[in-house]
Every structure is written in C-alpha cells, then in structure tokens.
N, C-alpha and C positions, 0 to 999 in steps of 0.2 A: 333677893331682888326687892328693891324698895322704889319708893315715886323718884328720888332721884335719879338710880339705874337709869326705869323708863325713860328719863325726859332727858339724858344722857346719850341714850342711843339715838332716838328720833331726833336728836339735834346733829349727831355725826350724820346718818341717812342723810338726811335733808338739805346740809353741807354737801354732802357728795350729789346729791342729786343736780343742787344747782350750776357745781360745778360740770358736770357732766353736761346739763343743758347749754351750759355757755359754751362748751366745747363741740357740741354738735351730736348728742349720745341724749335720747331717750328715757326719760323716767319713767318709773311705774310704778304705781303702791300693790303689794303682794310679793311675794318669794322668788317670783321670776319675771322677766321682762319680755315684750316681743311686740308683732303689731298685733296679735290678737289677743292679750292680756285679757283675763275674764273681768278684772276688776276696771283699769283703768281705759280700754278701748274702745272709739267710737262712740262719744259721748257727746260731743258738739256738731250743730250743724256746718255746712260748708261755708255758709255766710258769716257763720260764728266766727269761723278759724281765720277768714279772710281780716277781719276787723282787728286780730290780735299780732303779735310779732310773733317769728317762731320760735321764739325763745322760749314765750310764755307757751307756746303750745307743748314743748319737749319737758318743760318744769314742771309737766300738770300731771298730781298724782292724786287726784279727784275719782270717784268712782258715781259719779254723778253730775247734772248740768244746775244746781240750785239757782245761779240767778234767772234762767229760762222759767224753772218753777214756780218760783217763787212770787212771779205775776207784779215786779217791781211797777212804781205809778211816777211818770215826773214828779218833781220835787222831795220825793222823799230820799231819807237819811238810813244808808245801808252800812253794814260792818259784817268783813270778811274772815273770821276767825279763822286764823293758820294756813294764810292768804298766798303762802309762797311766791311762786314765781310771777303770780298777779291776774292770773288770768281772767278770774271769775270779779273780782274788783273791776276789771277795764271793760266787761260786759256788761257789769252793774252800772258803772258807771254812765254807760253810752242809755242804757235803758232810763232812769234818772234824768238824766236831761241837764242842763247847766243850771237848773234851780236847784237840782237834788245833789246829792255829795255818796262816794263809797269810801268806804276807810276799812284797810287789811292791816292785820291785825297779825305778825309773826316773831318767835323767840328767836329765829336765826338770820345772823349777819348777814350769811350769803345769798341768802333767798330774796332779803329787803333790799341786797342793791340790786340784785337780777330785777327782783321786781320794777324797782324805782327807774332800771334802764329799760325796761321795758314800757313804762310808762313815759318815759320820753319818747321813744321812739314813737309809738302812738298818737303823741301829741295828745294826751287825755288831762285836761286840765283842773277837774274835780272828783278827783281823789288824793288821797293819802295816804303813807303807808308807815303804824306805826310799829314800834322795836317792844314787845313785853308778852306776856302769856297770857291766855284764855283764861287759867285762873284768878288772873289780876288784872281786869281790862281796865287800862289806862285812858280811859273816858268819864264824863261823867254821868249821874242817875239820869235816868227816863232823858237819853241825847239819844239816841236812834229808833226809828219807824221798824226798821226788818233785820234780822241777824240769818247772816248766810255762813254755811259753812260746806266743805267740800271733802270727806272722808278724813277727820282729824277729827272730833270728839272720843272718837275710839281711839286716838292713841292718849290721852291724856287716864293720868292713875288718879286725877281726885275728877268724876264725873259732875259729884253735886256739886264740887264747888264752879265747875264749869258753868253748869245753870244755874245756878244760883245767879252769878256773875252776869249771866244772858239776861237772866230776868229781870236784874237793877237798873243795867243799861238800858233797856227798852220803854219807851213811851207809853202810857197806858193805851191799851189798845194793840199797841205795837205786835210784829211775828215772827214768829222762832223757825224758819225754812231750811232746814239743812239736809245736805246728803250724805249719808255714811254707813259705814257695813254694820248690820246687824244679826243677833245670833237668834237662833232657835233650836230651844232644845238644851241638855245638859254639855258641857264642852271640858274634856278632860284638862287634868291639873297640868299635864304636862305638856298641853297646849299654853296655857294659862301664865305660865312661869316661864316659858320662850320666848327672849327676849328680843329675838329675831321676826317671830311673829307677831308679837307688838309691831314692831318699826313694819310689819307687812301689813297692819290694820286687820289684822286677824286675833290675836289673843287678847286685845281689847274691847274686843266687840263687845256690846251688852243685850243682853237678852230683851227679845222685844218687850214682853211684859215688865222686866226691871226699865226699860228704858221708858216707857210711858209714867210711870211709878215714880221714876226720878222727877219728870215735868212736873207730876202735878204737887209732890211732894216741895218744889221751887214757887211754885203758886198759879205755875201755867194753866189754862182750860181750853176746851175744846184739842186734846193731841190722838195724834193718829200717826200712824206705821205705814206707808205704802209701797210694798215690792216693789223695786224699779230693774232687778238682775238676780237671777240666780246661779249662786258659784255651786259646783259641783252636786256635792249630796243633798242641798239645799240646805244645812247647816248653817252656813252664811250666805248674806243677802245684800244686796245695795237697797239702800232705801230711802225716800224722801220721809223726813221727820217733820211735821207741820204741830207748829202749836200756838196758843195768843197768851199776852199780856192780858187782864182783864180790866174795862174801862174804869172801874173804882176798884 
C-alpha cells in the first residue's frame, strides 16, 4: 500500500459519499454509519443546520465544528482543506461577512459540484470552491488569515507536506484551526495497512505527540491538542488542533 492506494480509495469513499448525499442517504466518516455515529454525530448546532442545505448536512463527514472554533472575525480570509460537500465553508463564510472570503479546497469532482450546488442554493456569494489537494494548495504564499479543516488531515499519507503547504499559505500571524481524529498510544500495523480504515479516518490518525511535532517541525508555534470526543477505548479522539503562523 503506497500514498497513491490511499488517496485512491479516499477519492472512491468520497464519490460515493456525495453521491449518496444527493440521493437522500447519509454520510459518515468511520466503518459504520447511523444517527449515532461516535465520530461523525451531533456536531452542529440547530441554528447551524438551519443556515445550511441538507445536502450539505448529509455530505458531512467532519468529526468536529472547526469553523465554530476557530473564533472566525469579519473580513478575514479562511481555506477549507478537503471541503467536500461545503458545509463548514458556507459557515465560514456567513461568519466572515461580505469583506471576508472562504475558499474549500477538494480533490473530488463529486464533492466540488455537490458543494458548488449547495452553495447556490444558499445563495452565499463569498466563497469559493477550488478542484486540487491539500498537498498542492492551489493558492498563493501568505493569502489566508485561518486554515480550517474537518477530519481530513488524517486521511492524507504525506502529513508534513500537508503543513508544510498550511504554513506557506497563511499570513504571518495567521491559524492553523482544524478538527480531526487523533491517536494515542501505539496503533498496530494491521490497523495501519487497512486501507478501509484509512477512508474511516482511523488508520491515518497520527499520534498526538507526532502530530504536535509535525507543527512545529513546519514552523508553527504556540500548537495544542484538545479532546473534543472520545471513540471507544480512548485510542482515538476527535480533536481541535490549534496552531499560529509566527509574525516574523
């Protein structure tokens, strides 16, 4: 199994996913679906859900609310890494205001016109949603204030180059706000190598201490880990990942 396996499979998932959403069928990131999903359930408030289409509510395989966290301010410039069905962009975006801009950010065709119809429907007229991968963000240096992302860092097999990529894009100053499942503790090989558990954001997960490691190793400062859900044995975790660009 190599990086293009992974980004093979998470690109079929995610096709299906959307398709599924369009059809009237519920997504979920992890192994199984339902309404009480450990990972992906109950995550937006009611007021959230109301603001959104239900399209975008059934395409959301998020295991966290980053743009709620992430304490967006009008006029700033926010990017939704692995944006799918658009949810967390079209909440960014109403947070933001018409001075400020969201831009999502996804490698799959299906997802970016779910999205883009879901953004019509909405009528939300500062965002944008573009087509390439987290590893190659199709932006340029120091052009966004905040990077959001919603349970996708874990599925990606090149991490550092992910942040890496985060850290160019962002304005000095700028902040790294994302939610995603993280591990603790040692996680067997043959978790590791399942490539089913990848596309369930499970065998990508990276270990808190590796995952802080990676930040500051990209140049980030001030990064912290904060529980936000505990899946089963406490193994894996939802977590808000907070980190800054640094002013010089």
């Amino acid at each position: 199994m190599d990086a293009s396996d992974i980004r093979n499979a998470v690109k079929r998932k995610y096709a299906e996913a959307a398709r599924s959403a369009t059809s009237g069928e519920r997504s979920c990131c992890g192994t199984s679906c339902g309404s009480d999903n450990a990972i992906t359930s109950h995550l937006y408030a009611p007021e959230q859900m109301a603001d959104v289409p239900e399209t975008a509510l059934r395409a959301s395989l998020g295991c966290g609310n980053p743009s709620a966290l992430a304490q967006l301010r009008a006029g700033e410039i926010v990017l939704d890494l692995g944006s799918g069905g658009g949810i967390d962009v079209l909440l960014s975006a109403k947070r933001v205001g018409p001075t400020g801009k969201a831009y999502g950010l996804d490698m799959t065709e299906e997802m970016l016109r779910l999205a883009r119809d879901n953004q019509r429907q909405a009528g939300v007229t500062n965002a944008e949603f573009l087509q390439g991968e987290m590893e190659n963000i199709p932006l340029p240096d120091k052009s966004v204030d905040v990077i959001i992302s919603n349970c996708v860092i874990n599925l990606s097999a090149d991490k550092d180059r992910v942040l890496s990529e985060a850290f160019r894009v962002l304005r000095p100053g700028g902040r790294f706000a994302v939610s995603d499942v993280v591990s603790r503790g040692e996680i067997p090989d043959e978790i590791r190598r399942n490539l089913e558990l990848w596309t369930g954001c499970i065998a990508g997960a990276l270990d808190e201490s590796d995952y802080l490691g990676k930040l500051q190793a990209a140049g980030f400062v001030d990064a912290s880990i904060e529980p936000t859900r505990v899946y089963g044995d406490g193994r894996f975790f939802g977590a808000f990942v907070r980190a800054r660009k640094p002013l010089t």
